[in-house]
TORRO-61482 format. One record per atom (N, C-alpha, C): residue in three letters; x, y, z. Coordinates in steps of 0.001 Angstrom, whole numbers, padded with zeros to 6 digits, always signed. Example, Ala and Ser with C-alpha at 12.3 -4.5 7.8 and 13.67 -1.06 7.14 Angstrom:
2
ALA+013190-005690+007800
ALA+012300-004500+007800
ALA+013200-003300+007800
SER+012850-002250+007080
SER+013670-001060+007140
SER+012900+000030+007870
REM end
This chain:
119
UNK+020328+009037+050421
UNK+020815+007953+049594
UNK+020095+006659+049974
UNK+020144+005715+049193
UNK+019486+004410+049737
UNK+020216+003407+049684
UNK+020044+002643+050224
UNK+020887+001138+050590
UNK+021955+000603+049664
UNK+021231+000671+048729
UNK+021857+000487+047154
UNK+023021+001304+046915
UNK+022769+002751+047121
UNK+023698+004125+046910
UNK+024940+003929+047966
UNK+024553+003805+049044
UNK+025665+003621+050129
UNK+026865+002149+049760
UNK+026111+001093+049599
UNK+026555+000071+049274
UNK+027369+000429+047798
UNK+026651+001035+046614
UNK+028084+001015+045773
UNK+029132+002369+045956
UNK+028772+003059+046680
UNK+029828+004048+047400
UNK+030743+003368+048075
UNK+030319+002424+048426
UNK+031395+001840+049307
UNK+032513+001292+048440
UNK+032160+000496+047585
UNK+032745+000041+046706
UNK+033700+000428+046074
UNK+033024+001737+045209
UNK+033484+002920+044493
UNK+034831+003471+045736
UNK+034729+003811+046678
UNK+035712+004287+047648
UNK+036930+003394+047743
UNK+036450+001550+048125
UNK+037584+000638+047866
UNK+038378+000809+046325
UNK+038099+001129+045497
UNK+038831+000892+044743
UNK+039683+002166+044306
UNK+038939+003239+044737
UNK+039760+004661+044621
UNK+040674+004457+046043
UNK+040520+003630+046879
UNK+042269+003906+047797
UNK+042906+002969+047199
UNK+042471+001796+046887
UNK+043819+000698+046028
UNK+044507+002080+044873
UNK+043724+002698+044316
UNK+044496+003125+043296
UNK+045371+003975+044515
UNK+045072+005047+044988
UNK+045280+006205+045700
UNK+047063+005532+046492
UNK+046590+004094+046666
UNK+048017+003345+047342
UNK+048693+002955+046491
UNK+048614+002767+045026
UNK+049468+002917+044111
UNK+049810+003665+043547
UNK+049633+004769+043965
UNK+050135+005973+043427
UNK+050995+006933+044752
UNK+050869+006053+045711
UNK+052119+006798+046558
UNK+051301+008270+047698
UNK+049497+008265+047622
UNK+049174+009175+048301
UNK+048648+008471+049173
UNK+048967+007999+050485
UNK+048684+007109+051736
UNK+047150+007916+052224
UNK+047569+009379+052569
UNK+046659+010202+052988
UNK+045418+009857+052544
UNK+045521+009877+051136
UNK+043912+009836+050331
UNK+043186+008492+050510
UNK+044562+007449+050195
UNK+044167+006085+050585
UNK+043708+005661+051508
UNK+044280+005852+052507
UNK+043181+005975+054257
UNK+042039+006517+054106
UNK+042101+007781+053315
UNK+040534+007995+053755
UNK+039666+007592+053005
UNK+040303+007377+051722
UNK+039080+006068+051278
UNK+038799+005060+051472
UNK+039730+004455+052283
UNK+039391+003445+053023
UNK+038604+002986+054264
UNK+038783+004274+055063
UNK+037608+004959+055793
UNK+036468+005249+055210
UNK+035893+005775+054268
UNK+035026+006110+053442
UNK+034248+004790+053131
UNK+035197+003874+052652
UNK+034451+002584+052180
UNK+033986+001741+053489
UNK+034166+001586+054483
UNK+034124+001100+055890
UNK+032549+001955+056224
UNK+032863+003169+056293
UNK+031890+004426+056907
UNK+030588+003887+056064
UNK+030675+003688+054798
UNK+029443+003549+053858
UNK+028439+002122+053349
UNK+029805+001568+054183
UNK+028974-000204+054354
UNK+028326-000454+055615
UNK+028434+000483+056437
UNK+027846+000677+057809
UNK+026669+001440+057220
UNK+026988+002883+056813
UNK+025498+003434+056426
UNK+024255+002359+055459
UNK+025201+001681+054693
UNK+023843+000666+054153
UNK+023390-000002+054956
UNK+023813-001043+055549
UNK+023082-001952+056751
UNK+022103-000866+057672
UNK+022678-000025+058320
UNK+022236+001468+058966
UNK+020432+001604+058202
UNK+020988+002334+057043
UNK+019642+002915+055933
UNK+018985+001679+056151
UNK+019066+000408+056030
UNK+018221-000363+055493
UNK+017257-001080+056639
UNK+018040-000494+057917
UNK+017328-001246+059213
UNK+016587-000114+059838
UNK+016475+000816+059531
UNK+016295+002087+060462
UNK+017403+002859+061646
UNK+018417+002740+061021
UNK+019367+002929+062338
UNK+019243+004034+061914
UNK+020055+004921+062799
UNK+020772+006349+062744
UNK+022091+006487+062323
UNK+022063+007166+061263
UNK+023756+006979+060482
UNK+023802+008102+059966
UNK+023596+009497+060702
UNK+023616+010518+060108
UNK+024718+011568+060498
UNK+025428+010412+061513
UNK+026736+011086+062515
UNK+027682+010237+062608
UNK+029134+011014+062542
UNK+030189+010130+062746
UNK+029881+009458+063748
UNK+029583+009441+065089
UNK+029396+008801+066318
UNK+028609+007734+066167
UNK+028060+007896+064778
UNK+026478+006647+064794
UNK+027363+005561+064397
UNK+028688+005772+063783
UNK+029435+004314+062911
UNK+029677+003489+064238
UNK+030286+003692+065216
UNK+030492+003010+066188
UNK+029609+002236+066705
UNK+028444+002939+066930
UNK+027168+002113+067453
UNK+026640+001260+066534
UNK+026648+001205+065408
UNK+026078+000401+063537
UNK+027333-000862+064055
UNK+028657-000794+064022
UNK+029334-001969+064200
UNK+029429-002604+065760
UNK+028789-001849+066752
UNK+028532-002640+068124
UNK+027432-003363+067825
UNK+026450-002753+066992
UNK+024704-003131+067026
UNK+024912-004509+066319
UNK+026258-004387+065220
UNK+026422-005864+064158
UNK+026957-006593+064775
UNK+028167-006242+065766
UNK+028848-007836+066702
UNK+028002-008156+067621
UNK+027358-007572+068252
UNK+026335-007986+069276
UNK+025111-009153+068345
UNK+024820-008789+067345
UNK+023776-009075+066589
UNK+024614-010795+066048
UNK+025711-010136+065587
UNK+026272-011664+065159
UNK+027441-012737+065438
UNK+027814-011655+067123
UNK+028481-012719+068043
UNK+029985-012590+067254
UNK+030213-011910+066004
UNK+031582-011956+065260
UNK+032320-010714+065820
UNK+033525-010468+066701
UNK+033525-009646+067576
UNK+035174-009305+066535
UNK+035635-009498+065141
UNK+036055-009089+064303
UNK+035136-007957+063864
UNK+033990-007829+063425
UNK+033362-006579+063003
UNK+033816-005169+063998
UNK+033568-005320+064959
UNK+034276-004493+066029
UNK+036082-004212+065828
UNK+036785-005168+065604
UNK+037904-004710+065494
UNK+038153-004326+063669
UNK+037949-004751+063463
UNK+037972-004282+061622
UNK+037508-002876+061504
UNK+036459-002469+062073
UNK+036122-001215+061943
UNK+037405-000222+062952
UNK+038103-000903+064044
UNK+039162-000167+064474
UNK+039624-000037+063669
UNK+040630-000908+062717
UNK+041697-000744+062096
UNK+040719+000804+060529
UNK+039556+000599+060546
UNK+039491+001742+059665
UNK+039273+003155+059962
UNK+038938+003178+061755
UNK+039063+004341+062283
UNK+040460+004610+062437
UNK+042037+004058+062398
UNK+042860+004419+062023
UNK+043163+004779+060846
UNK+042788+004378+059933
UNK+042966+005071+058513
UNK+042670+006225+058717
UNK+041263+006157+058894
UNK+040635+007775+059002
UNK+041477+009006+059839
UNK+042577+008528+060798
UNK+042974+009199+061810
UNK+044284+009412+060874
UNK+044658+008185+059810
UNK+045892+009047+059025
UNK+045486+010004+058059
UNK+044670+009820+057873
UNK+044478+010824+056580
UNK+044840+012342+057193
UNK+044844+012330+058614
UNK+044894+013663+059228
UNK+046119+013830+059709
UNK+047404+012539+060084
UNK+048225+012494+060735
UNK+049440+012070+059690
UNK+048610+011417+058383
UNK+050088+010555+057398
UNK+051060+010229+058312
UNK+051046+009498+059266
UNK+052101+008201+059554
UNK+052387+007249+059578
UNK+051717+006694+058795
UNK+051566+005190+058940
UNK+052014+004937+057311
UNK+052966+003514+057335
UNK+054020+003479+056316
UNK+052826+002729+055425
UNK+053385+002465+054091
UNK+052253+002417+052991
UNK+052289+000363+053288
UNK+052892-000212+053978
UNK+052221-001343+053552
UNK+051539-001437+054861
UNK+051694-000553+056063
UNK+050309-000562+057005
UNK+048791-000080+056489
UNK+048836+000891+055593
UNK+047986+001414+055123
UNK+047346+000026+054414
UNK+048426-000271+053212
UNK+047828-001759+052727
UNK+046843-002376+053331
UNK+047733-002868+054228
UNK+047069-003902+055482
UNK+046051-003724+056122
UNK+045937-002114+056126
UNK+044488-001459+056491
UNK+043084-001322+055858
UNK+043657-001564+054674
UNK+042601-001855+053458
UNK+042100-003121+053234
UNK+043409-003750+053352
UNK+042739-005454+053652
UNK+041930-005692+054474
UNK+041801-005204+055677
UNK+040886-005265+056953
UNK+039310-004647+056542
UNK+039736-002946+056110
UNK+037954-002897+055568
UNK+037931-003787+054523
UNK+038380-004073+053871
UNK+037909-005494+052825
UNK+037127-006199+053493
UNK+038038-007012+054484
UNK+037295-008148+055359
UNK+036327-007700+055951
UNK+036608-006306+056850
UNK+034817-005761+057005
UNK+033816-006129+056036
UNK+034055-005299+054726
UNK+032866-005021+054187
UNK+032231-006613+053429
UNK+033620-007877+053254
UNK+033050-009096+053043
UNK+031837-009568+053971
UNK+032563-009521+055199
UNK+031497-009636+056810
UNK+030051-008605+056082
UNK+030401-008119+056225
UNK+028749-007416+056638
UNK+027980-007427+055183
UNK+028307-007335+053323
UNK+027890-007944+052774
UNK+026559-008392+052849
UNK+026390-009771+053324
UNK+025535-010561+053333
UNK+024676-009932+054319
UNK+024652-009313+055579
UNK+023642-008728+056061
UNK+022790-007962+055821
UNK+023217-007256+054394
UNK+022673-006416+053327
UNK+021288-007356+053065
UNK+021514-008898+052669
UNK+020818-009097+051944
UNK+019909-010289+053086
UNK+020514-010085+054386
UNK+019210-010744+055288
UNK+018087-010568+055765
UNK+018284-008755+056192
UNK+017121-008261+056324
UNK+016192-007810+055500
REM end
């Protein structure tokens, strides 16, 4: 995929968990919310030469971005979407945490955004 592809995947994913959370399936909603988090990392990733071909690589893509831009929210924003990802497997988390979890990759993917278009 290319930079472009990842970046409107990401997108495409945010708006399939808003629906997914209005419709009462938390499960699905987390993981698209994970999904959309996972795929705004693979663009920055694709577009710099990183390695983003492994779950393990997302972690290192959002250390490589707070280190890079001193915003040490990128690091925790991407926590709150590795919990999503962990409900989609566990469904416990009540639907306006989930919310709230979506708001956060939001704010991720606002943050990193523009790094798309620095390098």
């Amino acid at each position: 995929m290319t930079t472009l592809q990842y970046q409107q995947a990401s997108e495409r994913f945010m708006g399939q968990a808003r629906q997914e959370l209005a419709a009462g399936d938390l499960p699905q909603s987390s993981e698209k919310g994970w999904g959309a988090a996972a795929q705004i990392l693979k663009a920055i990733a694709e577009q710099r030469g990183w390695e983003h071909s492994r779950h393990r690589h997302y972690l290192r893509i959002a250390s490589r971005l707070r280190a890079e831009t001193g915003d040490g929210d990128i690091r925790r924003l991407f926590g709150t979407a590795s919990l999503l990802h962990e409900n989609f497997y566990e469904n416990e988390m009540m639907a306006e945490d989930v919310a709230g979890g979506l708001d956060d990759v939001q704010a991720l993917i606002d943050k990193l955004l523009p790094l798309l278009t620095q390098a």
